[in-house]
C-alpha positions in Angstrom: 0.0 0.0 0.0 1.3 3.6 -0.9 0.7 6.5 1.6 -1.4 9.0 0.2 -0.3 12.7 0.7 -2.4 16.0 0.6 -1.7 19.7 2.2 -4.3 21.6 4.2 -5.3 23.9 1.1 -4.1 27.6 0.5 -1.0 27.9 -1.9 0.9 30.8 -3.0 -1.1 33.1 -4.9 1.8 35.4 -6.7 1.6 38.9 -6.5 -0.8 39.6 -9.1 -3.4 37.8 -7.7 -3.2 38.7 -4.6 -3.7 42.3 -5.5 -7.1 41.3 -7.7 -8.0 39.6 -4.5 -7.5 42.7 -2.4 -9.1 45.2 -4.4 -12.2 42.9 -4.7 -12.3 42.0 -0.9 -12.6 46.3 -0.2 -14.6 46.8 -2.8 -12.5 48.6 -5.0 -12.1 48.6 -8.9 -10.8 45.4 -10.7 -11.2 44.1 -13.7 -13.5 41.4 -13.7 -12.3 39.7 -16.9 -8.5 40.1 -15.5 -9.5 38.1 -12.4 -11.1 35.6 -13.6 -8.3 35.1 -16.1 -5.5 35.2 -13.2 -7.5 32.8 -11.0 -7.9 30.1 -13.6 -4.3 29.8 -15.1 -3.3 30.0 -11.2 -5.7 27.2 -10.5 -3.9 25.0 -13.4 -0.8 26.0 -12.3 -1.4 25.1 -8.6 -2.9 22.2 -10.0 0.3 20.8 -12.2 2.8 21.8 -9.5 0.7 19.6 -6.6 1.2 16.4 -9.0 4.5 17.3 -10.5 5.5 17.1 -7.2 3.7 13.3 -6.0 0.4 14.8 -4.3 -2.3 12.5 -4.6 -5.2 14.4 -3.0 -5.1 18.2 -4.4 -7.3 21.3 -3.9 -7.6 24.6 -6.0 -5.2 26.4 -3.1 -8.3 28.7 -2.1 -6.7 30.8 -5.1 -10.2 32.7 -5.3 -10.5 33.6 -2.3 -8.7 36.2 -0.4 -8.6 34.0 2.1 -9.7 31.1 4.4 -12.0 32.4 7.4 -13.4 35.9 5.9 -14.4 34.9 2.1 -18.1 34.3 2.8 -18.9 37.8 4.0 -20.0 38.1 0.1 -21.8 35.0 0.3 -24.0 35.4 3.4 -25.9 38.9 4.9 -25.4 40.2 8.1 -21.3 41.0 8.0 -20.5 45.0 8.2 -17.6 47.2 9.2 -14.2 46.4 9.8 -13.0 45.9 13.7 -9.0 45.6 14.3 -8.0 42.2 15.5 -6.5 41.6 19.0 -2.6 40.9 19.4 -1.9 36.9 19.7 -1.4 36.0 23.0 1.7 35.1 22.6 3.1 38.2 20.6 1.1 40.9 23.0 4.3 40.7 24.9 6.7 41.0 22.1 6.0 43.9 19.9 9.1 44.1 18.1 9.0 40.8 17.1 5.6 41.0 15.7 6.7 44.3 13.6 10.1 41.8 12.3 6.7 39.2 11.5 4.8 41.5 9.9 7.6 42.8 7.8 8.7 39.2 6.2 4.8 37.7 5.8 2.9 40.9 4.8 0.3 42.0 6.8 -3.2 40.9 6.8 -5.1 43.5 4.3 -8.4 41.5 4.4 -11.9 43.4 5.8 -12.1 41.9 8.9 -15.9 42.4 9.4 -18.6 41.9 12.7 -21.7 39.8 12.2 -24.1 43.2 12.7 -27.0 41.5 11.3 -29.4 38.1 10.5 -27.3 35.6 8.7 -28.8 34.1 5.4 -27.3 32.4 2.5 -27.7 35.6 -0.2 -25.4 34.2 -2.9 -24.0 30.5 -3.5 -22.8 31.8 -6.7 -19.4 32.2 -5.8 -19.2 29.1 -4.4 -20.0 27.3 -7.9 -17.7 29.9 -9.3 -14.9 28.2 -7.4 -16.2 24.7 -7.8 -16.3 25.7 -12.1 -12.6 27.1 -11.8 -11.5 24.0 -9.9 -13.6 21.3 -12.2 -12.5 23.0 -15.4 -8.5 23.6 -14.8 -8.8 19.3 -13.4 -10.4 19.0 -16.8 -7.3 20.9 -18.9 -4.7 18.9 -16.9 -6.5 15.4 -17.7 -6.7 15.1 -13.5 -8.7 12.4 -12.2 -7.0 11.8 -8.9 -9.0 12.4 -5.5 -9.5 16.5 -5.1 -10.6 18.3 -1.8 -12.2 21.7 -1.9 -12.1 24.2 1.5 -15.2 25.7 3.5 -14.8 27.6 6.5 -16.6 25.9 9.3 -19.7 27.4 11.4 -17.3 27.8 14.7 -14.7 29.5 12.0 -16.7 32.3 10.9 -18.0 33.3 14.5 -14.1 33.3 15.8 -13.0 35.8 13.0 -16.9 37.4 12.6 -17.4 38.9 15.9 -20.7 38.2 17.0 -22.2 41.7 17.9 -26.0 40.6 16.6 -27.3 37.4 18.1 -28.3 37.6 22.1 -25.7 34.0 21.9 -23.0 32.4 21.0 -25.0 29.2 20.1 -27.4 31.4 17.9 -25.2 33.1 15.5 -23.8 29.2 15.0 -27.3 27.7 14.4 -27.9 30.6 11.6 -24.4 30.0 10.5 -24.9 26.3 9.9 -28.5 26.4 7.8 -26.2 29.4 6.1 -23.1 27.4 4.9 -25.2 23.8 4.0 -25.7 24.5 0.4 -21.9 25.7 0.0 -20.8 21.9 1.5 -23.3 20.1 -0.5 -22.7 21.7 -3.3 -18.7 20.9 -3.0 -19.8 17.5 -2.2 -22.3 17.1 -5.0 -19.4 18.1 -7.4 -17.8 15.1 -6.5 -15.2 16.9 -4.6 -14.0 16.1 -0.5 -14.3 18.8 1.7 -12.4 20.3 4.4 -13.2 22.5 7.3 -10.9 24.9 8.5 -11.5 25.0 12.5 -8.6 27.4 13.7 -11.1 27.9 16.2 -11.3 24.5 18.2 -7.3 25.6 19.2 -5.9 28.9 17.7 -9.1 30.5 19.1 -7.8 30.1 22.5 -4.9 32.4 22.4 -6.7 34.7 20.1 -10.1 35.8 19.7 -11.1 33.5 22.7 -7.9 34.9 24.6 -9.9 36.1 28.0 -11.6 32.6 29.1 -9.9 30.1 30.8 -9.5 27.0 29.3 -12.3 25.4 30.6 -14.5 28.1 29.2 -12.9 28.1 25.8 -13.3 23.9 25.8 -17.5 24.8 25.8 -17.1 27.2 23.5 -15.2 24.8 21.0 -17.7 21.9 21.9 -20.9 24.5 21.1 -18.6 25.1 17.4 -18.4 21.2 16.8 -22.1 20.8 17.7 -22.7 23.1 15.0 -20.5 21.6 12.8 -22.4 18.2 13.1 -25.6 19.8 12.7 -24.2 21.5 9.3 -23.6 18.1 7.9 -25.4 16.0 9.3 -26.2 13.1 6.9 -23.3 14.0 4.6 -20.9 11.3 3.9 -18.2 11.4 6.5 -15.6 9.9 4.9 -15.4 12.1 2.5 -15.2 14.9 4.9 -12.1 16.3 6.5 -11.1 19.1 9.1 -8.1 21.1 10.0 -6.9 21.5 13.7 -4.1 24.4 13.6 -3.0 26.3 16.6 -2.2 29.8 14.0 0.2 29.6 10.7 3.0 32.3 12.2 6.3 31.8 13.7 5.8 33.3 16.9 6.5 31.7 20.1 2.9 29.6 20.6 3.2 29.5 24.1 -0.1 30.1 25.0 -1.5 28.0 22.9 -4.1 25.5 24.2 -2.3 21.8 24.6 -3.9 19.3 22.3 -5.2 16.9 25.1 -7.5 19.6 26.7 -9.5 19.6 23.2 -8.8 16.1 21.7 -12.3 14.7 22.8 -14.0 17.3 21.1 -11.7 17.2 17.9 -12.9 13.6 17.9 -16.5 14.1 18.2 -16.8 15.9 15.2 -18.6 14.2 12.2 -15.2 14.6 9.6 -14.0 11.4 9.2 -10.1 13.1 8.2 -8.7 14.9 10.7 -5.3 17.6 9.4 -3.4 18.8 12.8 0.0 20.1 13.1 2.5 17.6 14.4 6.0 19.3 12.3 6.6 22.5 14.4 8.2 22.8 17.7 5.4 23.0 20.2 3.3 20.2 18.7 5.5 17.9 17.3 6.1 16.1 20.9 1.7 15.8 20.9 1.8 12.3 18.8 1.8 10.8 22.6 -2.0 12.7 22.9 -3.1 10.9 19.7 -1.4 7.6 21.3 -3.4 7.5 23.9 -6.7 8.6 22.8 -9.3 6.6 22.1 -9.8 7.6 18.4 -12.7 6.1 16.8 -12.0 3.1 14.1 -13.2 5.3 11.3 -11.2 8.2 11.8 -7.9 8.8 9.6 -4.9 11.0 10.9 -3.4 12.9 8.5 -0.3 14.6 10.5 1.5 17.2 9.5 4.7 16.0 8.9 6.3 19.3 6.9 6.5 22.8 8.6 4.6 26.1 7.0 6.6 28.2 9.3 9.9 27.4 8.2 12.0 27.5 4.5 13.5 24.5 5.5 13.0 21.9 3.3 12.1 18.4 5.5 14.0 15.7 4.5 12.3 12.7 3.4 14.1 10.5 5.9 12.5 12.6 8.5 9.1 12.4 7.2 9.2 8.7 6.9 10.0 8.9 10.9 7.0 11.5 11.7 4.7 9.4 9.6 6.1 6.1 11.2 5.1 7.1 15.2 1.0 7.5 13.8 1.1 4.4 11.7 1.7 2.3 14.9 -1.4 4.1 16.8 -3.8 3.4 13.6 -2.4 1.5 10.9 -0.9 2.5 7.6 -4.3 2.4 6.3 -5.6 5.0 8.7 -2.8 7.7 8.1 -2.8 10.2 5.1 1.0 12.7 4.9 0.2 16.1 4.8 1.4 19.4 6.1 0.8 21.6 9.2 -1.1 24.9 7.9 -1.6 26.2 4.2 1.2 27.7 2.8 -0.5 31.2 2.0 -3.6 31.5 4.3 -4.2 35.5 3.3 -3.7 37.0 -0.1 -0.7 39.0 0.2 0.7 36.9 3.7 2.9 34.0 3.8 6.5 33.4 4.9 7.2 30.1 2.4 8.3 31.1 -0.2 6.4 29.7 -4.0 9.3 27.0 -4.9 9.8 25.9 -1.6 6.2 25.0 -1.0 7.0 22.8 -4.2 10.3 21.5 -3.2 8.5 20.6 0.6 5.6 18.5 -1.2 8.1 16.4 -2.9 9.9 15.7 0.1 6.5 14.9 1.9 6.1 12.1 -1.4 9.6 11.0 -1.1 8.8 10.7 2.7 5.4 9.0 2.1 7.0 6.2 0.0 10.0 5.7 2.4 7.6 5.0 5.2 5.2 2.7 3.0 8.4 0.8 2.3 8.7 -0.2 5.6 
């Protein structure tokens, strides 16, 4: 049996791009024609480099979106205004270092809106935009290997969408998961996988979340997965997958929440797939957590075994070792190689840069087939 290997979803977007993606995000002039242009030779692009390089489950690297966790506000009514993020928890105490951050990834240029508002699904057309784009560039490379396409979860849009609207926390999810259905069936129906990007169940802690105590964030992170279930409930499970990421920075993480305070949740969720970082320095030792959980029989760990912090390039010899510590918890048929975050998250923000991301993936294959060896 050969490994399969996959990455969480954003790539690089190149400059151009990104600025079409910016402009459109504040509502400023574009050319239409231009962007749609730019996004589909990206998509083929981002498409021939994933296989070039040994990926066998590929995505459209979010390349039409701005980015992960604030894309919908165009799909869905009740988002408005723009409210300044707080400071990480971790970099509130080292300015400086979060200028030297900001100067080598780019700074986030995205609106960051509030939920002001009832939240209905208004427009799914950009959604089958993105599923077109994705089907159609497949189509031009002759592709018909296994594809995932990204949607930002229910507990995702409420940690980045400040809820200023609903009287709770568990009603702005309930509208939020009738909202977002039709985008995950629709990815589904197109014969795509789909992942959810839930930042929130660990990265929320030490951000948006950062006043509870852990116990109080733990609720909060059950209510999201709750939601979750409810959004896809009676989808196919195994051909759902979801992303556990502590924030895609290089900053010290440490305040961030340790895996084993939210594994049971992470495990409740309906995703039969679960992404998590397990490359960088302050989760990389958390394999142990996994060890000694009771994970369900039809869950599948897909660790990240390459960094999305770092220009180092893994070597395959290393992978092979990562990969080898989860296929003796579940089985070689239970583990998927893939990567800790996306390698540009934001339009515009990213530390890797373009040919590394390439050089990484073929490391991760090399990797892959050195542990399926053994």
């Amino acid at each position: 049996m050969t490994i399969e290997t996959t990455h969480v979803g954003s790539l690089p977007r190149g400059d151009a791009l990104s600025a079409l993606l910016i402009a459109k995000d504040k509502g400023e002039a574009y050319d239409a024609e231009a962007f749609e242009a730019t996004v589909e030779e990206a998509i083929r692009d981002a498409i021939r480099h994933q296989r070039e390089a040994g990926v066998s489950i590929v995505s459209d690297g979010e390349l039409g979106k701005v980015g992960y966790s604030t894309y919908m506000q165009e799909r869905l009514s009740g988002f408005g205004g723009h409210i300044d993020r707080k400071p990480a928890k971790d970099l509130a105490a080292h300015p400086n270092l979060a200028k030297k951050l900001s100067a080598i990834m780019g700074s986030q240029e995205f609106t960051r809106a509030s939920c002001i508002g009832e939240v209905k699904l208004v427009d799914l057309q950009p959604a089958l935009d993105d599923i077109r784009r994705f089907k159609e560039a497949l189509g031009a490379e002759a592709d018909t290997g296994r594809a995932f396409m990204n949607a930002a979860s229910p507990g995702l849009i409420t940690a980045f969408q400040v809820n200023k609207y609903y009287p709770s926390h568990e009603a702005y999810l309930a509208d939020l998961a009738a909202a977002m259905r039709p985008e995950y069936e629709a990815i589904l129906d197109a014969g795509f996988d789909i992942q959810f990007d839930c930042p929130d169940l660990a990265m929320s802690a030490h951000t948006g979340y950062q006043d509870m105590d852990q116990e109080e964030f733990v609720k909060v992170a059950a209510a999201n997965v709750e939601a979750l279930n409810a959004a896809t409930e009676g989808l196919p499970k195994d051909r759902m997958r979801m992303h556990l990421c502590w924030g895609n920075y290089e900053g010290p993480h440490d305040h961030d929440i340790p895996l084993e305070k939210v594994i049971d949740v992470v495990l409740s969720a309906n995703p039969s797939t679960i992404l998590f970082e397990s490359a960088n320095p302050c989760h990389e030792h958390e394999w142990t957590v996994w060890r000694d959980a009771d994970i369900p029989d039809d869950k599948v760990l897909a660790p990240g075994v390459i960094d999305t912090c770092s220009n180092y390039v893994e070597h395959p010899e290393l992978v092979a070792q990562r990969l080898g510590r989860f296929i003796d918890i579940v089985g070689e048929d239970r583990v998927i190689a893939s990567t800790d975050c996306g390698f540009g998250t934001f339009a515009g923000y990213g530390k890797i840069d373009p040919e590394v991301t390439w050089k990484k993936l073929r490391n991760l294959r090399q990797g892959a087939d050195i542990a399926s060896a053994r």
